[in-house]
C-alpha positions in Angstrom: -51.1 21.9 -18.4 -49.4 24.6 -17.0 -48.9 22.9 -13.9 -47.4 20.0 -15.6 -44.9 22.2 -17.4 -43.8 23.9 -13.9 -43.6 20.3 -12.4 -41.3 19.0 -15.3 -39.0 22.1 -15.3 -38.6 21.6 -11.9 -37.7 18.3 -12.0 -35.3 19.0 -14.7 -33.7 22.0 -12.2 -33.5 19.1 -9.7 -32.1 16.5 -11.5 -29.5 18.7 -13.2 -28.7 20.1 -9.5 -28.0 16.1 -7.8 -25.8 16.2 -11.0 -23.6 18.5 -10.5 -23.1 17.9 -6.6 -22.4 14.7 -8.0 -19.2 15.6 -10.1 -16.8 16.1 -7.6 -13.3 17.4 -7.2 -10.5 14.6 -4.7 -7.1 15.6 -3.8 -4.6 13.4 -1.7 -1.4 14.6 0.0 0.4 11.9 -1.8 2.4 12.8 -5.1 3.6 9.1 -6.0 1.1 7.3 -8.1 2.7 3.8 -7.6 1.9 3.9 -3.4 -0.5 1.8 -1.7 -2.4 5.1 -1.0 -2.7 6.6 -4.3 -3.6 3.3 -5.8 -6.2 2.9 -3.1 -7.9 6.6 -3.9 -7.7 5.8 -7.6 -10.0 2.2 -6.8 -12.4 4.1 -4.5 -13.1 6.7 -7.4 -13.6 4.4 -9.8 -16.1 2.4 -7.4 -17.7 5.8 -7.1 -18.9 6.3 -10.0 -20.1 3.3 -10.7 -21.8 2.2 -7.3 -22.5 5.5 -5.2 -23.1 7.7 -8.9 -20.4 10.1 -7.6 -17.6 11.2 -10.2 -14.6 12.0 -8.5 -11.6 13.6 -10.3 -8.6 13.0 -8.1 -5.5 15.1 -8.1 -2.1 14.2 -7.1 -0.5 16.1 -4.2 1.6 19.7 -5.2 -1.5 19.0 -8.2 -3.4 21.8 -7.0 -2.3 25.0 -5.1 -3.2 23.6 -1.1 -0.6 22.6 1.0 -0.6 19.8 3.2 -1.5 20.8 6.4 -4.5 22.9 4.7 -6.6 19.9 2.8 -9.2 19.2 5.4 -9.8 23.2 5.3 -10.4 22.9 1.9 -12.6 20.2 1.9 -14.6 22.5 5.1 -14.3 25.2 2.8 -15.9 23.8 -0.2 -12.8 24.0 -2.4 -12.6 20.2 -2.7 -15.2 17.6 -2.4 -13.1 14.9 -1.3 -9.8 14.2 -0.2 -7.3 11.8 1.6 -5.6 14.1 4.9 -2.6 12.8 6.6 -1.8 16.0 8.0 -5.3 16.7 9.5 -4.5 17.0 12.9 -3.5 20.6 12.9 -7.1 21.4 12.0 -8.7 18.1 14.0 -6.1 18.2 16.9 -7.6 15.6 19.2 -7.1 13.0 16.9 -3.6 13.2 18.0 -4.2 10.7 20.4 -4.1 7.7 18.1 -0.7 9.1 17.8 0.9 9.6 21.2 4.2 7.6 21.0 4.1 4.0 22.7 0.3 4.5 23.4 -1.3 1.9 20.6 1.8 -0.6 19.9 -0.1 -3.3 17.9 -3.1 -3.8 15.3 -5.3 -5.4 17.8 -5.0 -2.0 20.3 -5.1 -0.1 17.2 -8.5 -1.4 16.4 -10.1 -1.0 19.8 -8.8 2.4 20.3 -10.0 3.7 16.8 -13.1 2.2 17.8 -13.4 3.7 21.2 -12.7 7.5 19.6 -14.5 7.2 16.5 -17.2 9.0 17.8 -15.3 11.6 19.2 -13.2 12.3 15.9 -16.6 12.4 13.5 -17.5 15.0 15.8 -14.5 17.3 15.5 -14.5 16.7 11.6 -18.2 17.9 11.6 -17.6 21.2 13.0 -14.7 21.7 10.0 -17.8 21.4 7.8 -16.2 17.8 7.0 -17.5 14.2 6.9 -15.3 11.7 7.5 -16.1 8.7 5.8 -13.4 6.6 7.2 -9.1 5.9 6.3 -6.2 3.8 6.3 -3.5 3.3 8.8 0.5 3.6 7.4 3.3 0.7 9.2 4.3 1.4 12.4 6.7 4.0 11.9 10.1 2.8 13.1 14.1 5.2 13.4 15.9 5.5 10.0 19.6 6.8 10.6 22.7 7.6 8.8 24.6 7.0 12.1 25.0 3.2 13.7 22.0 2.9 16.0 21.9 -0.3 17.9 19.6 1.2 20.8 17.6 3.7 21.6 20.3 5.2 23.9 21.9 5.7 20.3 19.5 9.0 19.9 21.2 11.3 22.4 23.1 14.0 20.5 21.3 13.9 16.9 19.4 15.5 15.2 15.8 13.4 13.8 13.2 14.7 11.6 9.6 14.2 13.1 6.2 14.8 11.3 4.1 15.7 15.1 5.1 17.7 18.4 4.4 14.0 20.0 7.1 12.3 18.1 9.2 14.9 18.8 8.5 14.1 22.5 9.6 10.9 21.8 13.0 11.7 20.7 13.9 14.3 23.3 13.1 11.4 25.8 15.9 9.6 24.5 18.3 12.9 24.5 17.2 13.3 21.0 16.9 16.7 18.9 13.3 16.5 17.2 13.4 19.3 13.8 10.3 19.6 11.9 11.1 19.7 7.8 8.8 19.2 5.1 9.3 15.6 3.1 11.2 17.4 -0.5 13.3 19.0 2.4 14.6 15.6 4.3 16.6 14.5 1.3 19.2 17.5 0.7 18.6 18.1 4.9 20.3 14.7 5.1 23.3 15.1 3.0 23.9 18.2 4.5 23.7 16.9 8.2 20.8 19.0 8.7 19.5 15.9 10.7 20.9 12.8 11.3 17.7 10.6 10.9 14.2 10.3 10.4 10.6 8.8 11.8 9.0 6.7 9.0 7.9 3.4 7.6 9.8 1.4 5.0 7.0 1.7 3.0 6.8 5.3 3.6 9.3 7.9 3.0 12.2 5.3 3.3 10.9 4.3 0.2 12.3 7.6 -1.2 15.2 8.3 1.0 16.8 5.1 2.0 19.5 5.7 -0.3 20.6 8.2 2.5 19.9 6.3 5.9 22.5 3.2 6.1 20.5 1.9 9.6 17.1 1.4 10.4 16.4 0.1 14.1 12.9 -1.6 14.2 11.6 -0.2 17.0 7.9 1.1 17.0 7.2 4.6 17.8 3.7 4.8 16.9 0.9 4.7 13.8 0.4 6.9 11.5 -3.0 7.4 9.8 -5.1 9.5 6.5 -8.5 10.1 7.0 -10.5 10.1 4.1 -13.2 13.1 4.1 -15.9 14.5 2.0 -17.3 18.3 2.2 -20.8 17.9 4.6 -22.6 20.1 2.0 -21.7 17.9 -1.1 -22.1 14.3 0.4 -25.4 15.8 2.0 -26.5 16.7 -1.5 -26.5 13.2 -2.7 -29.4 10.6 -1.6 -29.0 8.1 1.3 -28.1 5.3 -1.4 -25.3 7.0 -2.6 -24.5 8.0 0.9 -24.5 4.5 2.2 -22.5 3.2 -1.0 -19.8 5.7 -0.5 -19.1 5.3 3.2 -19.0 1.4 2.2 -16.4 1.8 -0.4 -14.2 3.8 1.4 -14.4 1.2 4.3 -13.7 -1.7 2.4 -10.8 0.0 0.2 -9.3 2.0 2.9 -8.9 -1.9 5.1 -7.1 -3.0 1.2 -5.0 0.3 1.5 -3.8 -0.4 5.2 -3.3 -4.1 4.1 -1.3 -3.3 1.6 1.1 -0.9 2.9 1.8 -4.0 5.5 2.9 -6.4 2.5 4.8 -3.2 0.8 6.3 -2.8 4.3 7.8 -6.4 4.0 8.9 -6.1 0.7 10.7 -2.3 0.9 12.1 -3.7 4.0 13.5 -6.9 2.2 14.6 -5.1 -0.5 16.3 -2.0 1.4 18.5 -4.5 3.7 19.6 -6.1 0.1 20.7 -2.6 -0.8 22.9 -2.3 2.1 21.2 -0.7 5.0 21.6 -2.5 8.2 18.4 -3.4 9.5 18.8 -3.9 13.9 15.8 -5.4 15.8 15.0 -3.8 19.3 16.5 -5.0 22.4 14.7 -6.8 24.9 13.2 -4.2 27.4 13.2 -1.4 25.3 10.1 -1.4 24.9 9.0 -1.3 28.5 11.4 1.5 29.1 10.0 3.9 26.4 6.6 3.2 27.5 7.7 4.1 30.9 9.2 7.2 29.8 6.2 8.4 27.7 3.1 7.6 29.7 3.7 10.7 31.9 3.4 12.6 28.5 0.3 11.1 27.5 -1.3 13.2 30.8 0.5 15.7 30.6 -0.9 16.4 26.6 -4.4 15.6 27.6 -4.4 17.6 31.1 -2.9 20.7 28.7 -5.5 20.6 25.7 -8.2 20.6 28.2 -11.2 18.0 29.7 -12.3 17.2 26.2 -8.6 15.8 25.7 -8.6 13.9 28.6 -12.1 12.5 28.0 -10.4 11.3 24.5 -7.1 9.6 26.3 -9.5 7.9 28.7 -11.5 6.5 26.2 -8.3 5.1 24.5 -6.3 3.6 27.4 -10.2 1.9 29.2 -9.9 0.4 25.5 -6.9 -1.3 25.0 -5.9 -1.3 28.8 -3.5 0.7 29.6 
């Protein structure tokens, strides 16, 4: 009898224990409720609960008191269970090299190059006491200006707000000025002259700011991407059902999220060239001249951050065939 008693009350301990590593807490960067991301967080908690038996409580960016650049810490350091991290990369720095300008210029090399560094980037996560279940890719991020830009010979002399050291290297390629500014900063930094232009999607912080950038030359720089991670110690907590069902849902909404910020590209577009802005496609060649200009950079960044780096820009380029 007494046995039984002990058996019971430990399975009551246990139960009540998968229970609360079960409630979790989620964050995202984002502070807009109405983007493709936010709505895409808000669909993967609700499939949490009621598929993997996880209940997340998600919190809006500026929400909580954790910068940007310090989520994936968080989530390392137990402070939040779950989160969406756009800004990873200072604490996961090899995953830069999805983002090395006029490296991956399409979907199809996108796939194949995510592919081919997975491995590598589950890896580095794992030793920020992170797992990363998967994410979602913005638009192509393309050069919003409030001077005429026809080319990108147009850069030389201005100043251009860049959200990585690697699209900075893209703009002082072109005689550029890259400055680094928070995104409540670009706003009052443009009216001011502060900088002359911005790196973003339509869909992105266009959507915001377009009121101040009259021109927008199409050309592709690079992607940007969010992973979407969970702390090792919770998601190890819950069984391998729950596992399996999470890493699912974030896989199938995290494809939705990336497919819908294409179709909100289209439309912000659309709708920002019937506001006024002048929207300039890029000239034949360009392309082949950037890419030029750049691939000595892409050694250059791996050869600096060491063998592991380079290791990471082979697998990339073998890949997609560059």
């Amino acid at each position: 009898m007494k046995h039984t008693v002990i058996t019971a009350l430990a399975a009551l301990v246990s139960t009540t224990a998968a229970a609360q590593a079960a409630d979790w807490t989620g964050y995202t960067y984002s502070a807009v409720p109405t983007t493709a991301a936010v709505q895409g967080m808000e669909r993967i908690t609700e499939r949490a609960a009621e598929e993997a038996g996880v209940d997340i409580t998600l919190h809006l960016g500026k929400t909580l008191q954790i910068a940007s650049s310090d989520i994936t810490q968080a989530v390392g350091d137990g402070i939040l269970d779950f989160a969406a991290d756009y800004f990873f990369s200072g604490n996961v720095p090899i995953a830069r090299v999805l983002n090395l300008p006029m490296l991956i210029e399409n979907e199809e090399e996108w796939n194949a190059a995510y592919a081919a560094i997975e491995p590598v980037l589950e890896d580095a996560f794992a030793g920020q006491g992170v797992v990363l279940l998967g994410g979602y890719r913005y638009p192509q991020q393309v050069i919003f200006t409030t001077f005429e830009l026809d080319s990108l010979d147009d850069l030389e002399g201005h100043k251009i707000r860049v959200t990585s050291p690697e699209q900075g290297e893209f703009v002082s390629a072109f005689g550029g000025a890259p400055i680094t500014l928070s995104g409540s900063d670009v706003p009052t930094s443009l009216e001011r002259g502060v900088i002359d232009g911005v790196l973003t999607a339509s869909a992105g912080g266009a959507k915001n700011w377009g009121e101040f950038l009259p021109y927008n030359l199409r050309f592709p720089v690079n992607y940007g991407n969010s992973a979407i991670i969970a702390n090792v110690d919770a998601f190890e907590d819950l069984d391998e059902a729950s596992q399996e069902a999470l890493r699912n849902i974030v896989a199938e909404e995290g494809a939705a999220i990336t497919a819908n910020f294409l179709i909100d590209e289209q439309t912000q577009m659309e709708k920002q060239q019937g506001a006024g802005m002048t929207i300039v496609q890029p000239a034949e060649g360009d392309a082949a001249i950037a890419r030029e200009k750049l691939a000595p950079f892409w050694e250059s960044w791996a050869a600096q951050n060491g063998p592991e780096y380079e290791d990471a820009l082979a697998r990339v380029r073998e890949a997609i065939g560059k």
